[in-house]
N, C-alpha and C positions, 0 to 999 in steps of 0.2 A: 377413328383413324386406324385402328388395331385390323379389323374386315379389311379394306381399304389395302392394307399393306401383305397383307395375308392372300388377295385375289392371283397378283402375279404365281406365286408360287403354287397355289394349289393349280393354277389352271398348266400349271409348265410339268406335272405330275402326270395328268390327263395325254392317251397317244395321241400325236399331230397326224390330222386324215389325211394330210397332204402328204408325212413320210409313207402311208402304208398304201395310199394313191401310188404312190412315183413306185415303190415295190414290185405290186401288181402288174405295172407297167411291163415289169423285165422277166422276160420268160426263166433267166436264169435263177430267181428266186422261189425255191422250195419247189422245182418241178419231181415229177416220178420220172426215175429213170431204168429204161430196161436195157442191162448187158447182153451185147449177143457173140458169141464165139463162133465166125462164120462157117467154118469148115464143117461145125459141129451143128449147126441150128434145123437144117433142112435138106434132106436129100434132093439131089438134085436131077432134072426131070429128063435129060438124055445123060448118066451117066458113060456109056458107052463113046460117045463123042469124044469124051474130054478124057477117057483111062488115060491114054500117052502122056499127059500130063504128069501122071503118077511112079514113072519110071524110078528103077533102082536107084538111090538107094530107098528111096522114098518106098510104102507100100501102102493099099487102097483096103480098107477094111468095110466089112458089111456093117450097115445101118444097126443093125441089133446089136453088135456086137460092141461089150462095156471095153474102155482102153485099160491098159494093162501096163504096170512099170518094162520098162524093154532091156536091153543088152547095148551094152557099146560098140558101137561100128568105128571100129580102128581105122579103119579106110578115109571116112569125114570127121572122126573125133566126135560126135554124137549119138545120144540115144536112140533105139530105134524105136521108142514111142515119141519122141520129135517128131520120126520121120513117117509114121500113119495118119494117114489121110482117111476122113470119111466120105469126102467128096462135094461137101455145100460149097453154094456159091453163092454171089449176089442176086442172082436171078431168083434162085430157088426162094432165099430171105422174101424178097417183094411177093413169091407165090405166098407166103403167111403174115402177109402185111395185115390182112383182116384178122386173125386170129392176134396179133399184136394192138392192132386200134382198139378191140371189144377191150382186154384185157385192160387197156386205159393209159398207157404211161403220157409223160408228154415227149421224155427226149429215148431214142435209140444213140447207143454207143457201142460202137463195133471194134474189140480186140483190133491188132493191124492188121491190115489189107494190104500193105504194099509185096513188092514182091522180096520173097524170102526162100532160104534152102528148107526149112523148118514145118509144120502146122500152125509153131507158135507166132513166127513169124518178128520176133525181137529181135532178130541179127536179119537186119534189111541188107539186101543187096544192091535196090536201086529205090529210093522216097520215093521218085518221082511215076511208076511204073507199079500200075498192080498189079497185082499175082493175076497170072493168067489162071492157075485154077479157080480162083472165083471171081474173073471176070476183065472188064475195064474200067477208063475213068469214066468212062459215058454210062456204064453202069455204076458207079458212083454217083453224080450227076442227072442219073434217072433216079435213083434210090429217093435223093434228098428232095428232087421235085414232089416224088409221089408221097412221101411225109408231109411236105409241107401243104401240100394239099390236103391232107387230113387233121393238120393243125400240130404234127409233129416237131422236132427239131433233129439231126444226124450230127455226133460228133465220133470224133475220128482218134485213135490212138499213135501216140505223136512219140518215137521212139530215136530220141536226138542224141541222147550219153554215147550211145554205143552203134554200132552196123556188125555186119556179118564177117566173119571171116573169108569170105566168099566172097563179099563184093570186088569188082572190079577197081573202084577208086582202091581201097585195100591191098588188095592184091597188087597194084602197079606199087602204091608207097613202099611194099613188104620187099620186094623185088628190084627195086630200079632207084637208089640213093637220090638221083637228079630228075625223079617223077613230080612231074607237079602236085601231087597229092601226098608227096613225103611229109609235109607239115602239114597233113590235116590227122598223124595220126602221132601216138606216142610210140617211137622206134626205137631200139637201141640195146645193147649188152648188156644196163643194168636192169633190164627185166629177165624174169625167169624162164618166160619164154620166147623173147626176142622186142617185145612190144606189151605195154597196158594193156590189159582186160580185163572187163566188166568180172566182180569177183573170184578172179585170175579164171574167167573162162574162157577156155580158148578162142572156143569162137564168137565172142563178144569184144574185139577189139574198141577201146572207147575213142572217141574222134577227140580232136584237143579243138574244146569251140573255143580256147583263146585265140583265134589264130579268125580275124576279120573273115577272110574269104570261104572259111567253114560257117560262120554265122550268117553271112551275104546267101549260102547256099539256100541256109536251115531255116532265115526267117527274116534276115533285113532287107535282102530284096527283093521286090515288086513280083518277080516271077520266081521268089523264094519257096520250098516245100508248102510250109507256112500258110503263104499268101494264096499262092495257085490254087490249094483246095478251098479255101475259104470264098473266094472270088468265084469258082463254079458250084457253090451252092453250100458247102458243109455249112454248119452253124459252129463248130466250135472244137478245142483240143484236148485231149486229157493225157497228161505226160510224162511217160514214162521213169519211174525213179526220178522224180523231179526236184528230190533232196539233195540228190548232188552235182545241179547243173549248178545252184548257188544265186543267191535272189539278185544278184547283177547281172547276171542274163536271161535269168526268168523274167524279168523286169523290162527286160529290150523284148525279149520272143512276144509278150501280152503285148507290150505296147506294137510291135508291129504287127501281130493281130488286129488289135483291135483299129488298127489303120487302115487294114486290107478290106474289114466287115465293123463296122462300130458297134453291133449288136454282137458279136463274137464275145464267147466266154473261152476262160482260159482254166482248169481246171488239173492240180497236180496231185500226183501219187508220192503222199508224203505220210509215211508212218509216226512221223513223233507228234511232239504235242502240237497242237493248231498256230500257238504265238508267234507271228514275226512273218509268216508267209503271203500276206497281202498286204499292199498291192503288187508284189512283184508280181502276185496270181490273181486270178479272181478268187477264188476260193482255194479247197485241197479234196482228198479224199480222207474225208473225217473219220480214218479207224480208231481216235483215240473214247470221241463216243459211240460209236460202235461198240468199243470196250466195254468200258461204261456199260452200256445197256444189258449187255451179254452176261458181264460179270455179278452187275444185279440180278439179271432175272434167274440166276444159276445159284445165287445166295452167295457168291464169293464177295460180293457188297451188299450190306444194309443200305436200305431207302435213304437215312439221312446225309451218310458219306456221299452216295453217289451224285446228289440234290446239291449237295457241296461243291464237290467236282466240277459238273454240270455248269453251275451256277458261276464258277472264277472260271471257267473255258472260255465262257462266251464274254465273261469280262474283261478277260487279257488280250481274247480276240477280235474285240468286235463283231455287234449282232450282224452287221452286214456281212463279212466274209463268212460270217458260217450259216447264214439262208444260204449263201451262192456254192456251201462246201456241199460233197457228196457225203449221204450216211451209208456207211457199207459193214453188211454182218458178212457176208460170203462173196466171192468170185473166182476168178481160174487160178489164183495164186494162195487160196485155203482150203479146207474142208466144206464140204458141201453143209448147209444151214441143217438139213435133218441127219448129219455126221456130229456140227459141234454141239446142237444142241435135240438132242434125240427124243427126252422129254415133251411131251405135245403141249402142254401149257405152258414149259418156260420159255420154251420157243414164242409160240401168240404173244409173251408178254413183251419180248424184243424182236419180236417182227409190229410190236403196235408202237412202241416205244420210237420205232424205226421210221415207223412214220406218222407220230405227235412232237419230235424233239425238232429245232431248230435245222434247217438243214434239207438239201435232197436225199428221197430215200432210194437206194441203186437195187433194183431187183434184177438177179444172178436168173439167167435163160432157164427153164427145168426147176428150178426150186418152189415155185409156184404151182408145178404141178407134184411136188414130193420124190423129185429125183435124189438119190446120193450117191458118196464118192468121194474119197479120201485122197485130199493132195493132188498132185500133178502125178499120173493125169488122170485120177479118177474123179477129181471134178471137173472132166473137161469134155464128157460121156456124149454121146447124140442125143440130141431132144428125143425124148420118148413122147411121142406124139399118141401112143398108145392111150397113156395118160390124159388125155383132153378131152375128158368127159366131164358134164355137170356136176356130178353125182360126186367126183373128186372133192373130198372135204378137205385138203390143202387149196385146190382152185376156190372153193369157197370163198374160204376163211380170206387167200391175197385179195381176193374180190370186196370183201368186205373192207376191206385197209384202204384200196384204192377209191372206193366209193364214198369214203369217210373223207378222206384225204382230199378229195374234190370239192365236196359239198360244204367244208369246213373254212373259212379262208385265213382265221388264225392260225393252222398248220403249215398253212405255204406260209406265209409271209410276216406273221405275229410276232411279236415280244415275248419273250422268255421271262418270267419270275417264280420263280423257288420258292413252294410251300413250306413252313415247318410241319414238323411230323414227329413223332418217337421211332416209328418202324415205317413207314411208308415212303417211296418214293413219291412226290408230290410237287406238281410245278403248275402253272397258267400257262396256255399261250392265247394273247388277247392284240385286239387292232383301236381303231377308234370307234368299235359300235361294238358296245357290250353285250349282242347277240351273238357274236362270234366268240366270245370268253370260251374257250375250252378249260377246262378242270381235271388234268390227269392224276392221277390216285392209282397206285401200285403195291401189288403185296405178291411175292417170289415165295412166301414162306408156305409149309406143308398145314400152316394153321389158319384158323379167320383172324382178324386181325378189326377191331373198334377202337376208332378213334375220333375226335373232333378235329378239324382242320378247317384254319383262319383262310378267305379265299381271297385275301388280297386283291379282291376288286371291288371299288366303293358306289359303281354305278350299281352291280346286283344289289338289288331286291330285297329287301328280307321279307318272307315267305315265297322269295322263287320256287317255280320246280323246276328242278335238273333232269335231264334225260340222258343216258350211256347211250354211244354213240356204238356200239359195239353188242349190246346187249336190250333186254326191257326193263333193267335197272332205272330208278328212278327215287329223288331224294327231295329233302326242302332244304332252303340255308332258311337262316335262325341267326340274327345277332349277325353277319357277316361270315358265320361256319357253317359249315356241312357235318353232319355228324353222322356216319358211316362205318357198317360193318363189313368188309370187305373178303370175299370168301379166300382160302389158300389159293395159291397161284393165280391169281385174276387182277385183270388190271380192267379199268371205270374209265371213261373218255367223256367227261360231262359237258354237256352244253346247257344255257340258260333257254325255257320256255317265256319268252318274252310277249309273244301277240294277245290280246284283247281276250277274256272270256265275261259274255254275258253283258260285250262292252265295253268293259274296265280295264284296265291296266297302267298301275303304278310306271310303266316305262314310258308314258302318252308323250313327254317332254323331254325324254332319255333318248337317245339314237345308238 
């Protein structure tokens, strides 16, 4: 009777093919995603055309040239590196749509587009209306045909807290007590400067989305910001400071998402820890393992703490909202990745960590090829296109991340289990065919580092061989361990050698 009563359990241990079936199914689990800052991605091919665009106070800088902290223009209350333009547009982006497809990702996310007084373009003046310097909706709309034809996905940066000081709705509420758009904004004497803004900046007035017919704009109805992109073609939103919209309206804006496109993903820029923000979201932008990975590979965390971490994140969280989270070490709002992490192997170990851990991994435009740039706006530089040689041992190395990351299918879409270790970072990520078992093993330290580690998966083999997925590294398991010398700063991406040799193979009735 003892067998008998024992089968349920062991078999309910074992991953169900059907959850990591339905996974695979959804683009939005564990895709690569590449940021692109449009202004900044691609020169663009009649500049001449469009200079008028660029008028005072705004100014038009040459392609070469790195951006610069600027001066305050008293006149708009703005910086004048806000106000430099490098000239990209949407058109130019599609002219490097092949140099993006080789590269591999599966989704493009483009900083905003809409129209704005700015580069940065977070104090929108009109959602509905793209910046005529790079472009229209039809070039919107052209954009996301021509991805998806390559098996891409385009999501869009969705900037709801706040609009511009500049905008028209704005400017009527600021001016005219009895404007119909007095209550879409926060007005009145007890603010400092007449009205709420975004960390009392001026020109960041935030809109009050209590207020129904601000939400009917932003995303409850039919021909809401929202909807209308999504309906001509985008895939999906990532939202601006989406901490302090508050998960009752995060919650309405996904669901009318995903009403607009049921395949639509909803994706927030939320700094704190992961817990509690799905499902208002689909996911967030997961800078807390970013941290994590960053602060290991740097030695400001031991392997086991961080394994720790790691391990109650995705517990609190939920493994499904954190496939569908973004992992992010750098983009326009930090230090460029060869800024924070200067080092050449601690970097590799959280650019790989980046993309073996749970999660999408977000690769920042130029970093790939070993651009830097310190802050705003020095990560915010023109593609050095100069850089787009083979021979680039940063292009390399991303190449090699993205090629792993494809061929792997426990990285997209796997289970997460936390090895023990004494000093190594060490985790699985495995599906229902224990050919896909990956085995990450991590060592940040200036020393080698030998250890035995238990591999928590009972279908491997004893006498497998593993293979680095990264390297020609190569080990056996014994008893259920790997026993492993690992050099300083190097991290193992193991997979099991499962197929037949000479015929045989212990896995003939294993899948």
């Amino acid at each position: 009777m003892t067998p008998l009563l024992l089968l349920p359990v062991l078999a309910a241990t074992l991953p169900d093919a059907k959850t990591f079936a339905a996974r695979e199914r959804d683009w939005w689990n564990g895709p690569i995603v590449y940021q692109i800052f449009v202004d900044r991605f691609a020169p663009p091919a009649n500049l001449e055309a469009k200079r008028h665009l660029y008028a005072a106070p705004r100014s038009l800088r040459p392609w070469s040239e790195d951006p610069k902290p600027g001066t305050l223009n008293q006149e708009v209350g703005l910086w004048s590196h806000e106000l430099a333009f490098w000239g990209g547009d949407l058109k130019s982006l599609r002219s490097k749509l092949d140099y993006v497809r080789a590269l591999g990702p599966d989704v493009v996310y483009l900083n905003p587009i809409v129209e704005a007084l700015t580069n940065h373009k977070y104090d929108a003046l009109d959602y509905e209306r793209v910046a005529p310097e790079y472009g229209t909706r039809q070039d919107v709309i052209d954009l996301a045909h021509e991805l998806h034809a390559h098996g891409m996905k385009l999501m869009l940066d969705g900037v709801f807290n706040h609009m511009g000081r500049n905008a028209p709705r704005f400017q009527s509420a600021l001016k005219d007590p009895k404007s119909p758009y007095r209550n879409w904004f926060f007005i009145g004497s007890k603010y400092p400067i007449g009205y709420r803004a975004w960390e009392t900046v001026a020109n960041l007035p935030e809109l009050r989305i209590e207020n129904p017919e601000v939400r009917k704009y932003l995303w409850e109805g039919p021909e809401s910001v929202v909807q209308k992109y999504l309906k001509e073609g985008v895939d999906g939103w990532r939202l601006d400071t989406a901490f302090e919209l508050g998960t009752k309206y995060l919650h309405e804006l996904t669901t009318a998402a995903h009403r607009a496109k049921s395949d639509s993903v909803v994706i927030g820029e939320v700094w704190n820890y992961p817990e509690g923000w799905s499902p208002a979201m689909d996911g967030i932008m997961n800078f807390h393992a970013g941290r994590i990975a960053s602060a290991f590979a740097t030695g400001k965390l031991e392997g086991p703490v961080a394994g720790h971490m790691l391990e109650r994140m995705i517990a609190d969280s939920g493994i499904e909202p954190v496939l569908r989270s973004w992992l992010v070490l750098d983009n326009h709002d930090t230090d460029r990745l060869l800024n924070l992490l200067p080092d050449e192997k601690s970097r590799h170990i959280a650019q790989a960590l980046q993309f073996t851990l749970p999660g999408a991994p977000v690769m920042y435009y130029g970093t790939e090829l070993g651009m830097t740039g310190a802050g705003d706006p020095g990560s915010r530089g023109p593609m050095r296109w100069d850089l787009n040689v083979n021979s680039n041992p940063e292009l390399q190395w991303n190449r090699r991340l993205v090629e792993m990351r494809k061929k792997v299918r426990s990285l997209r879409i796997g289970d997460f289990r936390r090895l023990e270790s004494e000093h190594l970072l060490a985790f699985l990520r495995l599906t229902d065919r224990v050919g896909e078992t990956a085995i990450v093993l991590a060592n940040p330290t200036d020393a080698p580092v030998h250890e035995i580690v238990g591999i928590r998966d009972g279908r491997i083999m004893n006498g497998t061989r593993l293979t680095d997925r990264l390297s020609s590294a190569q080990t056996l398991t014994f008893a259920g361990m790997v026993e492993v010398t690992l050099p300083p700063k190097s991290i193992r991406v193991f997979t099991p050698v499962t197929t037949a040799r000479g015929g045989y193979t212990p896995y003939k009735r294993i899948e």
